[in-house]
BAKE-203272 format. One record per atom (N, C-alpha, C, O, CB): x, y, z; residue in three letters; atom name. Coordinates in Angstrom, 3 decimals. Last residue first. Glycine has a CB too. Layout:
<atoms>
<atom east="X" north="Y" up="Z" doke="ALA" romi="CA"/>
...
</atoms>
This chain:
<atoms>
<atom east="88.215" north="97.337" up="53.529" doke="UNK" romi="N"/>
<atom east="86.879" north="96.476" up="54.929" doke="UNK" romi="CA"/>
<atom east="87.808" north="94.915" up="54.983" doke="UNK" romi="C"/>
<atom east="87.426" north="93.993" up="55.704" doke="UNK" romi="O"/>
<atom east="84.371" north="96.032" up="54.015" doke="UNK" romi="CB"/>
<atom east="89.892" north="97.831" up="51.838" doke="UNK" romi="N"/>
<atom east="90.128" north="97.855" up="53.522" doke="UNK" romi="CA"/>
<atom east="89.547" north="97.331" up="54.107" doke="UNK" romi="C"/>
<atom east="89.904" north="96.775" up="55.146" doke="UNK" romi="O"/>
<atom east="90.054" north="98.801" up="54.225" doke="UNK" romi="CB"/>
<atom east="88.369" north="96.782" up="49.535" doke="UNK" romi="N"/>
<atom east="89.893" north="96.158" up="49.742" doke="UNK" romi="CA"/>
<atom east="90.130" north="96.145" up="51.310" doke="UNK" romi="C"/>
<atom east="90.417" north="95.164" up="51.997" doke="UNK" romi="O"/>
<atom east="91.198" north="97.174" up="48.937" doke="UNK" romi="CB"/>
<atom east="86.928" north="98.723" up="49.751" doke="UNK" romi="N"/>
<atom east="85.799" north="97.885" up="49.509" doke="UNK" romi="CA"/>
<atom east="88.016" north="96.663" up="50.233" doke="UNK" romi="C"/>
<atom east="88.358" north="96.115" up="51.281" doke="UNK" romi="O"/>
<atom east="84.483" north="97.905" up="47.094" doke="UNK" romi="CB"/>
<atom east="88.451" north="101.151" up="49.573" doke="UNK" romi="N"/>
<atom east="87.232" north="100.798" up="50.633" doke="UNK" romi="CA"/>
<atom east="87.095" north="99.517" up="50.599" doke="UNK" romi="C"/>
<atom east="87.157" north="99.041" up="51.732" doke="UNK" romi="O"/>
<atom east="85.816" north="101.399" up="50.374" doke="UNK" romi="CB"/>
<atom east="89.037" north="100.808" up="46.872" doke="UNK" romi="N"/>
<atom east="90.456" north="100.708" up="47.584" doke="UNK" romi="CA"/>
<atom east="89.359" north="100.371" up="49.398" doke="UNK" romi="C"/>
<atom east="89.648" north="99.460" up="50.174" doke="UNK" romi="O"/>
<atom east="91.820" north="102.788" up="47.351" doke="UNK" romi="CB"/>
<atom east="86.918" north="101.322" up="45.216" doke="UNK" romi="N"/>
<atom east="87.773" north="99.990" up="45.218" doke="UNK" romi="CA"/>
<atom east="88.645" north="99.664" up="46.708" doke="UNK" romi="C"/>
<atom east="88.797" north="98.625" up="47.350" doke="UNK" romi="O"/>
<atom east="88.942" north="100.152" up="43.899" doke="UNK" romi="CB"/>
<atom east="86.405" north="104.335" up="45.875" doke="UNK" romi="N"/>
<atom east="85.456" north="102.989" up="46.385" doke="UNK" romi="CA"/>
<atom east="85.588" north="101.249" up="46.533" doke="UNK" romi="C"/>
<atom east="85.039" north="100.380" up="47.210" doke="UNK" romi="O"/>
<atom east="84.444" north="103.044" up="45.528" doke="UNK" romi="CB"/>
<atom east="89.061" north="105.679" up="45.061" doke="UNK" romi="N"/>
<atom east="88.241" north="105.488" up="46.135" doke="UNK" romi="CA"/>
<atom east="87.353" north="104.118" up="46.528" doke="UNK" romi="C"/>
<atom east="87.634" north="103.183" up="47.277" doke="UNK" romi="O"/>
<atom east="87.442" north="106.488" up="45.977" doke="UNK" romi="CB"/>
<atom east="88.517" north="104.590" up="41.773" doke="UNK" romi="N"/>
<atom east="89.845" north="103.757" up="42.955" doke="UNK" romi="CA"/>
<atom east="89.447" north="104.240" up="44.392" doke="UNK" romi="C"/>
<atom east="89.431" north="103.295" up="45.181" doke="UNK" romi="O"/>
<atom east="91.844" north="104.409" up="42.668" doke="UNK" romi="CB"/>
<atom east="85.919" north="105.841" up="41.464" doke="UNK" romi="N"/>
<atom east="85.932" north="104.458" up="41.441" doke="UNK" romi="CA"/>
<atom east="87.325" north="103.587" up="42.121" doke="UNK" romi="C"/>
<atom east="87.342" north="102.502" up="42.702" doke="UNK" romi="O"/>
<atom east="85.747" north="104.167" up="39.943" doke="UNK" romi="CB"/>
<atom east="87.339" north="108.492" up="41.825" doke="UNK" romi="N"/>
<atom east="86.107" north="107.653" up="42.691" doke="UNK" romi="CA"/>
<atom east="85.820" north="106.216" up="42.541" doke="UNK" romi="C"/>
<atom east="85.505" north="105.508" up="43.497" doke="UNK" romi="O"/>
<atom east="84.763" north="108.207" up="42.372" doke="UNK" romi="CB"/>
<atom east="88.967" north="109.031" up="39.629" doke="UNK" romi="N"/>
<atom east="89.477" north="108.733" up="41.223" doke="UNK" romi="CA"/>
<atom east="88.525" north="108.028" up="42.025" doke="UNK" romi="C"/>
<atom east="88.821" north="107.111" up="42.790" doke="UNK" romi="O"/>
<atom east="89.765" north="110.068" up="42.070" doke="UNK" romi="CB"/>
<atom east="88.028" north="105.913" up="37.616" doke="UNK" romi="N"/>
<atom east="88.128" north="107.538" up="37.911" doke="UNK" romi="CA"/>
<atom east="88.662" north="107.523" up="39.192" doke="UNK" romi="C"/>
<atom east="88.858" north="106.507" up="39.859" doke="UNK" romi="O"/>
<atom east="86.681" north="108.452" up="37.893" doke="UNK" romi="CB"/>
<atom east="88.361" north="103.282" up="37.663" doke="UNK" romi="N"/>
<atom east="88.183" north="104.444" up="35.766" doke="UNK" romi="CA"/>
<atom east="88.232" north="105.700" up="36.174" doke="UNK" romi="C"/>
<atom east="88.436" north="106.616" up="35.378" doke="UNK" romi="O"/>
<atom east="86.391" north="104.436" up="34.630" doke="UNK" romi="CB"/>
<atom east="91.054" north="101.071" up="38.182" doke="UNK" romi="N"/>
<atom east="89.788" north="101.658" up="38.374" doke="UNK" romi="CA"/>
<atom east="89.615" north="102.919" up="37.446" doke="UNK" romi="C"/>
<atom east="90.457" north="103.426" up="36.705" doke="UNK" romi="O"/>
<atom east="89.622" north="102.015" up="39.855" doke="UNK" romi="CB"/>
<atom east="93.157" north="99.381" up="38.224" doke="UNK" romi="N"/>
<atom east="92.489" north="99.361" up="36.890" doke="UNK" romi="CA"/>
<atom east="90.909" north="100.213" up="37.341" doke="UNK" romi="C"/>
<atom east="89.831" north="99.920" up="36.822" doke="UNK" romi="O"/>
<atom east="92.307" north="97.484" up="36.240" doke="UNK" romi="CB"/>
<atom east="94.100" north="98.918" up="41.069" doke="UNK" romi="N"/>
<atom east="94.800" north="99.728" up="40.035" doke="UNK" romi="CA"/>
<atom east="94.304" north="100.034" up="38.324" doke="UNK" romi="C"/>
<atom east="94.904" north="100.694" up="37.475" doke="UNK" romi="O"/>
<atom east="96.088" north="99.025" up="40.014" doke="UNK" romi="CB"/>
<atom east="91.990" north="97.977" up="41.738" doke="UNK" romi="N"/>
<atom east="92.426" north="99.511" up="42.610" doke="UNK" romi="CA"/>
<atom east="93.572" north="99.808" up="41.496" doke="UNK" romi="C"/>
<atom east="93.828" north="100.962" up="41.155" doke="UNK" romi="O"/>
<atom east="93.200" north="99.357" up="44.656" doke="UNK" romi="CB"/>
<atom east="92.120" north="95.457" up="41.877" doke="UNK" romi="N"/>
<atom east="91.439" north="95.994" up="40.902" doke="UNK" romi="CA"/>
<atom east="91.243" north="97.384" up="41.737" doke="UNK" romi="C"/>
<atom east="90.186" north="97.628" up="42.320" doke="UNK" romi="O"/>
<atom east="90.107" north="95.104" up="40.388" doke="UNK" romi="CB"/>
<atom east="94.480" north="94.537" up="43.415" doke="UNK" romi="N"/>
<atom east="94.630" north="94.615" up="41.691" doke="UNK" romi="CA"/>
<atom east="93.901" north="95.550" up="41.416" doke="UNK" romi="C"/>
<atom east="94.371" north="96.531" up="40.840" doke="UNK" romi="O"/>
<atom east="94.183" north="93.399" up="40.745" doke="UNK" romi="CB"/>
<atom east="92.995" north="94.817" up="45.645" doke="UNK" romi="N"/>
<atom east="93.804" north="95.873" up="45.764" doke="UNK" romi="CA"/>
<atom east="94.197" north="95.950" up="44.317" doke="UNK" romi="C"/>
<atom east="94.308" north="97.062" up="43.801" doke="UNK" romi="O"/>
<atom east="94.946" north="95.722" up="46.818" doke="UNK" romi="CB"/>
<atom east="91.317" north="92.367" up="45.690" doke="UNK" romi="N"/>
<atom east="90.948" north="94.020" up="45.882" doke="UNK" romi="CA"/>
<atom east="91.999" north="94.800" up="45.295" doke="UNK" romi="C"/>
<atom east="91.694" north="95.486" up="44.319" doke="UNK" romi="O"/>
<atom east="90.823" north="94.546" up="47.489" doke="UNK" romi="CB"/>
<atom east="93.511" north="90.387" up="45.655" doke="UNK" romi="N"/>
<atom east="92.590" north="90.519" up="44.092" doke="UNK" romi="CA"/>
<atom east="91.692" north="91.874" up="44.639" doke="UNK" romi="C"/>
<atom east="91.331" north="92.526" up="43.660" doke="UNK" romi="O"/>
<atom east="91.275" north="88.749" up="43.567" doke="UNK" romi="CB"/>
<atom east="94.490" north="91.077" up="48.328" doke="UNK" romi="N"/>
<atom east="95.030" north="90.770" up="47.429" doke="UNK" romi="CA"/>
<atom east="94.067" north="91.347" up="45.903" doke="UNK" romi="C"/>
<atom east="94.061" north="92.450" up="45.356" doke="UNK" romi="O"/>
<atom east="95.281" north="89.297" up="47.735" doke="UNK" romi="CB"/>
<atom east="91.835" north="90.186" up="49.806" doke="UNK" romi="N"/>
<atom east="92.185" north="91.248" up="49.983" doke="UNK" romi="CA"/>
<atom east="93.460" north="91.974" up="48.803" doke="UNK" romi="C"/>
<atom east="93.398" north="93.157" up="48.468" doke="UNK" romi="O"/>
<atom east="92.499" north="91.086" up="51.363" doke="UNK" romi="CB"/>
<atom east="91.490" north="87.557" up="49.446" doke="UNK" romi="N"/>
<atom east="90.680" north="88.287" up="48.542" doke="UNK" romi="CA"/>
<atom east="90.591" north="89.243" up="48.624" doke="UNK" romi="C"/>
<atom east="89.712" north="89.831" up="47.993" doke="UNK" romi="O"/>
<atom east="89.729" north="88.101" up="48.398" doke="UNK" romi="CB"/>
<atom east="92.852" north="85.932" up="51.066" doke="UNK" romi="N"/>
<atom east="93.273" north="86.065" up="49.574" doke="UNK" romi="CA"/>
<atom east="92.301" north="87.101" up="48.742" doke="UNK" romi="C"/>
<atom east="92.431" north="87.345" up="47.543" doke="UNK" romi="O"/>
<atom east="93.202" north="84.530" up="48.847" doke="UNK" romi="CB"/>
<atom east="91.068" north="86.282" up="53.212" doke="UNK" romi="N"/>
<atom east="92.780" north="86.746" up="53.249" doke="UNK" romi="CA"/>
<atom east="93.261" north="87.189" up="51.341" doke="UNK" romi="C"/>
<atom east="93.714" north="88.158" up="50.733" doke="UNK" romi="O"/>
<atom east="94.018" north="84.857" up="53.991" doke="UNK" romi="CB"/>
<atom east="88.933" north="84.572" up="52.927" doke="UNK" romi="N"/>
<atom east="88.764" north="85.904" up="53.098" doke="UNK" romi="CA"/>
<atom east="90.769" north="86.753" up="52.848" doke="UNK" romi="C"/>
<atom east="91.176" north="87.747" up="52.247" doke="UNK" romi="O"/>
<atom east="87.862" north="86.028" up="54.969" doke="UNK" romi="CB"/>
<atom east="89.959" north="81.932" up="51.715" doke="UNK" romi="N"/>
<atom east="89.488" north="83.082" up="50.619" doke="UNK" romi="CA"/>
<atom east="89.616" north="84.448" up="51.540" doke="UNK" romi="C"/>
<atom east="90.279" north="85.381" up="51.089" doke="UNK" romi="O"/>
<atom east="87.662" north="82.827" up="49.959" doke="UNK" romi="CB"/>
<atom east="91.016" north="81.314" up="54.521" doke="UNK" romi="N"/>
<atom east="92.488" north="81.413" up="52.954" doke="UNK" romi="CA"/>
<atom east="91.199" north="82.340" up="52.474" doke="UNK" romi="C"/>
<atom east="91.291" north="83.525" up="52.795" doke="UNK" romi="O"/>
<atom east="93.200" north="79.379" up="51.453" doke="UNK" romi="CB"/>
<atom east="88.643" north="81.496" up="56.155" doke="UNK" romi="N"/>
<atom east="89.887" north="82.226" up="56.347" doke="UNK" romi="CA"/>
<atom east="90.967" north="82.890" up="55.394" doke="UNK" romi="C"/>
<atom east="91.513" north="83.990" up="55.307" doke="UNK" romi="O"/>
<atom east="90.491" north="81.469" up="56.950" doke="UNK" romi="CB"/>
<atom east="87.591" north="79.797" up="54.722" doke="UNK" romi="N"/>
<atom east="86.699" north="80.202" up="54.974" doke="UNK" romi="CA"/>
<atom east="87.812" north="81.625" up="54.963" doke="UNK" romi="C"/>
<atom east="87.845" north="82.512" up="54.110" doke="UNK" romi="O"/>
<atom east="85.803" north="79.505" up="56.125" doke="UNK" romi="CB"/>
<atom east="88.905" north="76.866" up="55.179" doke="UNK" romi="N"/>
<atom east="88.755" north="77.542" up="54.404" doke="UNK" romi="CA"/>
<atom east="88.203" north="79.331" up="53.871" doke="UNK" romi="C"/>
<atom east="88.478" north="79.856" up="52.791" doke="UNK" romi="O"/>
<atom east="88.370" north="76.755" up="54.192" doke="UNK" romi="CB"/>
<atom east="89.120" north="77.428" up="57.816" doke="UNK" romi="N"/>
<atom east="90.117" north="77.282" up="57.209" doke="UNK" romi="CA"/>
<atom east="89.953" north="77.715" up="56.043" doke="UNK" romi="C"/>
<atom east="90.553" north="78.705" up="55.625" doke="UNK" romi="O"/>
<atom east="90.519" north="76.229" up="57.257" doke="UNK" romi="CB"/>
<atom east="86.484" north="76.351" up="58.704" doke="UNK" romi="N"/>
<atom east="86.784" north="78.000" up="59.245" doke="UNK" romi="CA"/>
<atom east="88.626" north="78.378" up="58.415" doke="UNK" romi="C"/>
<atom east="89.169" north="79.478" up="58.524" doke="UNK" romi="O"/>
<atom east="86.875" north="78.006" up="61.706" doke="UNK" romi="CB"/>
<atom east="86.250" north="73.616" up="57.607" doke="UNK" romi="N"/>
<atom east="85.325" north="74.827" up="57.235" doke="UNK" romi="CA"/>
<atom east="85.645" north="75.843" up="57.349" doke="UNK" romi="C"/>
<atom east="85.377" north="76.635" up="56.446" doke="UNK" romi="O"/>
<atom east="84.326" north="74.973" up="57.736" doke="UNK" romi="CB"/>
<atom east="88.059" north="71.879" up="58.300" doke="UNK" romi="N"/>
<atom east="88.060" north="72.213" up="57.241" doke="UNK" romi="CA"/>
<atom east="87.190" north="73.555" up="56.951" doke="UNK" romi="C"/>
<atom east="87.522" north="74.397" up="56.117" doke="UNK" romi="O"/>
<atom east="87.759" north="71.140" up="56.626" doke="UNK" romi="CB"/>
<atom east="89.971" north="70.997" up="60.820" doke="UNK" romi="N"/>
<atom east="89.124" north="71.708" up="60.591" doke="UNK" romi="CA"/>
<atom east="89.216" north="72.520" up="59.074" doke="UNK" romi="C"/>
<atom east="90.015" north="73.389" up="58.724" doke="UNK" romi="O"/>
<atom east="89.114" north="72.434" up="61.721" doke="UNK" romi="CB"/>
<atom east="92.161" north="69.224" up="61.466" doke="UNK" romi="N"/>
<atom east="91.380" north="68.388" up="60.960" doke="UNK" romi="CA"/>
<atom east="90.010" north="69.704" up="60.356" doke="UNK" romi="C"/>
<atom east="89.178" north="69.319" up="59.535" doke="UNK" romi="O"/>
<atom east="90.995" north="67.073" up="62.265" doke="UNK" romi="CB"/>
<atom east="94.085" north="69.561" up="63.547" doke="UNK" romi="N"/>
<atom east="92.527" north="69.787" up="63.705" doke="UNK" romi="CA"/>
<atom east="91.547" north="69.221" up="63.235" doke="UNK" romi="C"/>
<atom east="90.518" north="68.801" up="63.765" doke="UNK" romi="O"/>
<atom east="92.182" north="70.740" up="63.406" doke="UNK" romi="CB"/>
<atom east="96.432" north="69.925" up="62.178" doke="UNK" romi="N"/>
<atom east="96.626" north="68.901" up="63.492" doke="UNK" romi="CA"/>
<atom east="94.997" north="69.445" up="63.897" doke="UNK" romi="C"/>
<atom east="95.051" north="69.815" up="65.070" doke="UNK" romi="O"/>
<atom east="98.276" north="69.318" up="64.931" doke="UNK" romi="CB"/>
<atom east="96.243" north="70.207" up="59.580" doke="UNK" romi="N"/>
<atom east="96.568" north="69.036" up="60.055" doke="UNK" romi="CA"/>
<atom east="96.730" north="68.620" up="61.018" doke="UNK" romi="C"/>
<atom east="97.059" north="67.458" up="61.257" doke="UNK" romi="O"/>
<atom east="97.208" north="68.734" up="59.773" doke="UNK" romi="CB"/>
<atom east="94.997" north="72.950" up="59.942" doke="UNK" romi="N"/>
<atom east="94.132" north="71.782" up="59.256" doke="UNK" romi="CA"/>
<atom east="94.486" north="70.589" up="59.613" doke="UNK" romi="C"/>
<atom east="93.636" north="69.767" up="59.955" doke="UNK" romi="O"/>
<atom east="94.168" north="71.726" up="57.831" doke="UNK" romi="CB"/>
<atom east="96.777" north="74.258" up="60.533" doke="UNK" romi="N"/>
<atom east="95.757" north="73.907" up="61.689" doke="UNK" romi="CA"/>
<atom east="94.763" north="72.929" up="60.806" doke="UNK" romi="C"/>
<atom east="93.839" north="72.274" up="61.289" doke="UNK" romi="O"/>
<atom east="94.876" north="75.430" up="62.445" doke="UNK" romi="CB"/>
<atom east="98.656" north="74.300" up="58.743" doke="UNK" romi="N"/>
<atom east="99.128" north="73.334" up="59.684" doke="UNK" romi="CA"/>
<atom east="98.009" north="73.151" up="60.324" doke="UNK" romi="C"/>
<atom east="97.869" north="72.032" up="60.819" doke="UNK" romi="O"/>
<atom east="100.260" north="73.675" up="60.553" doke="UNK" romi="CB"/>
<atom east="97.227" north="75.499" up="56.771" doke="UNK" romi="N"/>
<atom east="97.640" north="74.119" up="56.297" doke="UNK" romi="CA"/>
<atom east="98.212" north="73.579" up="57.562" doke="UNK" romi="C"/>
<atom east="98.311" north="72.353" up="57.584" doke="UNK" romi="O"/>
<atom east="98.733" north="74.089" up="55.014" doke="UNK" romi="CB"/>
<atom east="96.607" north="78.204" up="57.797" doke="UNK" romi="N"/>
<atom east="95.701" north="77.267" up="57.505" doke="UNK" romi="CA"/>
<atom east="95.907" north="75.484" up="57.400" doke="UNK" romi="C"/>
<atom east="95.165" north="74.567" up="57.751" doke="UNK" romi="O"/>
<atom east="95.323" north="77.789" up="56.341" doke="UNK" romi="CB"/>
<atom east="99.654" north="79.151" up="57.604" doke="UNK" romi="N"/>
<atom east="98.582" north="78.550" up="59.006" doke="UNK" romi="CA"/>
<atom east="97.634" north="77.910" up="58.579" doke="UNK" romi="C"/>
<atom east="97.663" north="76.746" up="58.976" doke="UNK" romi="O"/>
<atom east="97.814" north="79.596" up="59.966" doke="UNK" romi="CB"/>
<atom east="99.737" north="79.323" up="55.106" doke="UNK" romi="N"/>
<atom east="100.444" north="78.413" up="55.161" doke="UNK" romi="CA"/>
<atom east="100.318" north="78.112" up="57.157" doke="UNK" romi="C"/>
<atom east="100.772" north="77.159" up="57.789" doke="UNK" romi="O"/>
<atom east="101.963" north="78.884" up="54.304" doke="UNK" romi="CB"/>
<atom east="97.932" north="81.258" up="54.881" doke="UNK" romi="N"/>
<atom east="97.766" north="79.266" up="54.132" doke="UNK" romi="CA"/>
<atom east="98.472" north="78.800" up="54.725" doke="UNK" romi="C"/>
<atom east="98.161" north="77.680" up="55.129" doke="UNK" romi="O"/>
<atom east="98.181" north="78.637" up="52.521" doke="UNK" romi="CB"/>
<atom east="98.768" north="83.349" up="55.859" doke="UNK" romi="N"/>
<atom east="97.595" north="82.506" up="56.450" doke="UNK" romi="CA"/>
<atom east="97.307" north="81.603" up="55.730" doke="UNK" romi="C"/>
<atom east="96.243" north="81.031" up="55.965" doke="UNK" romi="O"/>
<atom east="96.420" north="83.107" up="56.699" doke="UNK" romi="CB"/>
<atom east="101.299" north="83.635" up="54.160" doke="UNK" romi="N"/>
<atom east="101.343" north="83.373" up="55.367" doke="UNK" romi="CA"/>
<atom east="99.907" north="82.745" up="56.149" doke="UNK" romi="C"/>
<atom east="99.980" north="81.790" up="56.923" doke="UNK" romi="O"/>
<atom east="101.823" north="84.595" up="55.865" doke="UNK" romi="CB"/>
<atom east="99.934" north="84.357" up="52.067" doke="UNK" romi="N"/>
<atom east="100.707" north="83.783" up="51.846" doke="UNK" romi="CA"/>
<atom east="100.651" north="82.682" up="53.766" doke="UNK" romi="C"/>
<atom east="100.188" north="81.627" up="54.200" doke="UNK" romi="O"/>
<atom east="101.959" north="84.908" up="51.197" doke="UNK" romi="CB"/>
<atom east="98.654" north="86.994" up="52.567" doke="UNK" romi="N"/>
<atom east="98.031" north="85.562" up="52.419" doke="UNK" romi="CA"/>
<atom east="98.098" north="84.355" up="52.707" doke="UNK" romi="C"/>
<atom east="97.323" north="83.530" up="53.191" doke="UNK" romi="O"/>
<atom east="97.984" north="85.303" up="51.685" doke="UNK" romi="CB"/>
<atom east="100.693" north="88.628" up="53.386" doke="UNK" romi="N"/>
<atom east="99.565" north="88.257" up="54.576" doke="UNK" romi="CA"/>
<atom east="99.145" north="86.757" up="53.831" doke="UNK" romi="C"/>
<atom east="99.273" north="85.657" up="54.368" doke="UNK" romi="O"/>
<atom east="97.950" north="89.639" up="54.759" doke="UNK" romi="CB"/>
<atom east="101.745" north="88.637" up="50.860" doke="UNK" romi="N"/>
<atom east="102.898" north="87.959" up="52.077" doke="UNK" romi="CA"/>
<atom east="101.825" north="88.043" up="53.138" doke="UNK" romi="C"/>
<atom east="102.161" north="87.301" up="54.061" doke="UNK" romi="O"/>
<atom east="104.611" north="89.004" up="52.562" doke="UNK" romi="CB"/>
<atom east="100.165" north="90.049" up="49.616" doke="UNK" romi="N"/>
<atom east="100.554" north="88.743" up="49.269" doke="UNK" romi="CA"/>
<atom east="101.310" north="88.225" up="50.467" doke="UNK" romi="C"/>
<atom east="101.155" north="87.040" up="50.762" doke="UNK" romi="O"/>
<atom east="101.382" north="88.706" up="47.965" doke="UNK" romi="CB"/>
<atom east="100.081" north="92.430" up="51.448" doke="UNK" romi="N"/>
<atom east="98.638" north="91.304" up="50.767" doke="UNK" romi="CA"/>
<atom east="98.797" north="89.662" up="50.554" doke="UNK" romi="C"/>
<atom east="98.194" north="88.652" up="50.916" doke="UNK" romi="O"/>
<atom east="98.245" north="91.793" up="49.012" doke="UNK" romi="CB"/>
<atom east="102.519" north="93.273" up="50.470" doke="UNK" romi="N"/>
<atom east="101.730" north="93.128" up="52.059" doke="UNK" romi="CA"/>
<atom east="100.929" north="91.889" up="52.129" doke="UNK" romi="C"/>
<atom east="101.077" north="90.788" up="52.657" doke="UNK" romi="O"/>
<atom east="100.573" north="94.426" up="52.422" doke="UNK" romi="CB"/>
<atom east="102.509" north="93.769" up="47.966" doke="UNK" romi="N"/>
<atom east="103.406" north="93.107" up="48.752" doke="UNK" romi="CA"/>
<atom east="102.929" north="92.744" up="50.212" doke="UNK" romi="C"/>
<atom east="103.229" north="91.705" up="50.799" doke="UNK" romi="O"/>
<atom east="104.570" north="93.907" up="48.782" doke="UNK" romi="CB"/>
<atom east="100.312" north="95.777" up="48.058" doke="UNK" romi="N"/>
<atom east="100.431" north="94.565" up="46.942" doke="UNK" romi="CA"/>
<atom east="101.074" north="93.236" up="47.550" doke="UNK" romi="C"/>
<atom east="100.574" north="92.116" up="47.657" doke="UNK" romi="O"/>
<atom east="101.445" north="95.055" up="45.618" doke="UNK" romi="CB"/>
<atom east="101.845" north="97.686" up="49.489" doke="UNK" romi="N"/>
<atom east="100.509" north="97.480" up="49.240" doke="UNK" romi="CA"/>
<atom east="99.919" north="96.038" up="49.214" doke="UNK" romi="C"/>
<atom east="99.288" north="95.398" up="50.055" doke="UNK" romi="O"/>
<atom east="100.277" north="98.077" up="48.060" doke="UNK" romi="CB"/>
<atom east="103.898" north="98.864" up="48.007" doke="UNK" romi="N"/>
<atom east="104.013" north="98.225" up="49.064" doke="UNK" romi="CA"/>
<atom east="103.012" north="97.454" up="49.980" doke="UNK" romi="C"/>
<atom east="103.302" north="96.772" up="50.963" doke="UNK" romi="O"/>
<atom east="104.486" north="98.957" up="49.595" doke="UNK" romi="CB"/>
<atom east="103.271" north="97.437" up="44.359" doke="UNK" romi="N"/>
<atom east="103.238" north="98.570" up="45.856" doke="UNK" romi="CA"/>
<atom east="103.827" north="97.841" up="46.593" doke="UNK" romi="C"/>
<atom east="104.253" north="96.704" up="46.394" doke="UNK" romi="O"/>
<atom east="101.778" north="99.080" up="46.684" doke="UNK" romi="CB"/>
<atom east="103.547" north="97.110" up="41.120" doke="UNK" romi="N"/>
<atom east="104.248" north="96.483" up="41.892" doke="UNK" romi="CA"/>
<atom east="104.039" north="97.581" up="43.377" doke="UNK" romi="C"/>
<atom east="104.764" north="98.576" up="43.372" doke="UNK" romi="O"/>
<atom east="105.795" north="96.233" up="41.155" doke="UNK" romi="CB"/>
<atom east="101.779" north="97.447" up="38.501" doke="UNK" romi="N"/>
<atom east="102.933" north="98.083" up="39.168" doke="UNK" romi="CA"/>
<atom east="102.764" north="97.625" up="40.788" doke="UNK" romi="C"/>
<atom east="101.773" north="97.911" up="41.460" doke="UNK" romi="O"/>
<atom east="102.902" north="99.846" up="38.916" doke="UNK" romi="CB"/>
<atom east="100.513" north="95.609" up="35.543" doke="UNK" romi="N"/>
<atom east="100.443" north="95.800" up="36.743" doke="UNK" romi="CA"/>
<atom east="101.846" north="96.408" up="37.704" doke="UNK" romi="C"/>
<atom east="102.909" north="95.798" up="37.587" doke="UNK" romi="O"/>
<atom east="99.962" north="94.559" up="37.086" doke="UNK" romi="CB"/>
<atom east="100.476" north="97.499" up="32.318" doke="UNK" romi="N"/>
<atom east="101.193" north="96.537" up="33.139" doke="UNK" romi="CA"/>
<atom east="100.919" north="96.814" up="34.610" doke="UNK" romi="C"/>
<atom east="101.020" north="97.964" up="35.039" doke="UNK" romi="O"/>
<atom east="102.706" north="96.586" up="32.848" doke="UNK" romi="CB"/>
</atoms>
């Protein structure tokens, strides 16, 4: 079962929060490309950090948890 960080929580409430900028500068801009562009990079800090908890050795959650910070 996935366990719940402070981590985790961060991630999601960063994301969370840059859609829900994304969605106003979209509507008063009209700018679709750097918007999008923005929600995946944000949201994909999130789905890093999951797979930091299913890693197979310490080194592999090392190199996960890197790959999450960049």
């Amino acid at each position: 079962m996935y366990k719940e960080s402070i981590l985790s929580e961060k991630s999601l409430y960063f994301a969370a929060s840059t859609v829900k900028f994304c969605i106003k500068v979209n509507k008063e801009t009209n700018e679709n490309i750097i918007t999008k562009q923005l929600i995946r990079l944000s949201t994909s800090i999130g789905a890093n950090i999951c797979e930091v908890n299913y890693g197979i050795s310490k080194s592999d959650f090392i190199s996960k948890m890197q790959i999450a910070m960049k």
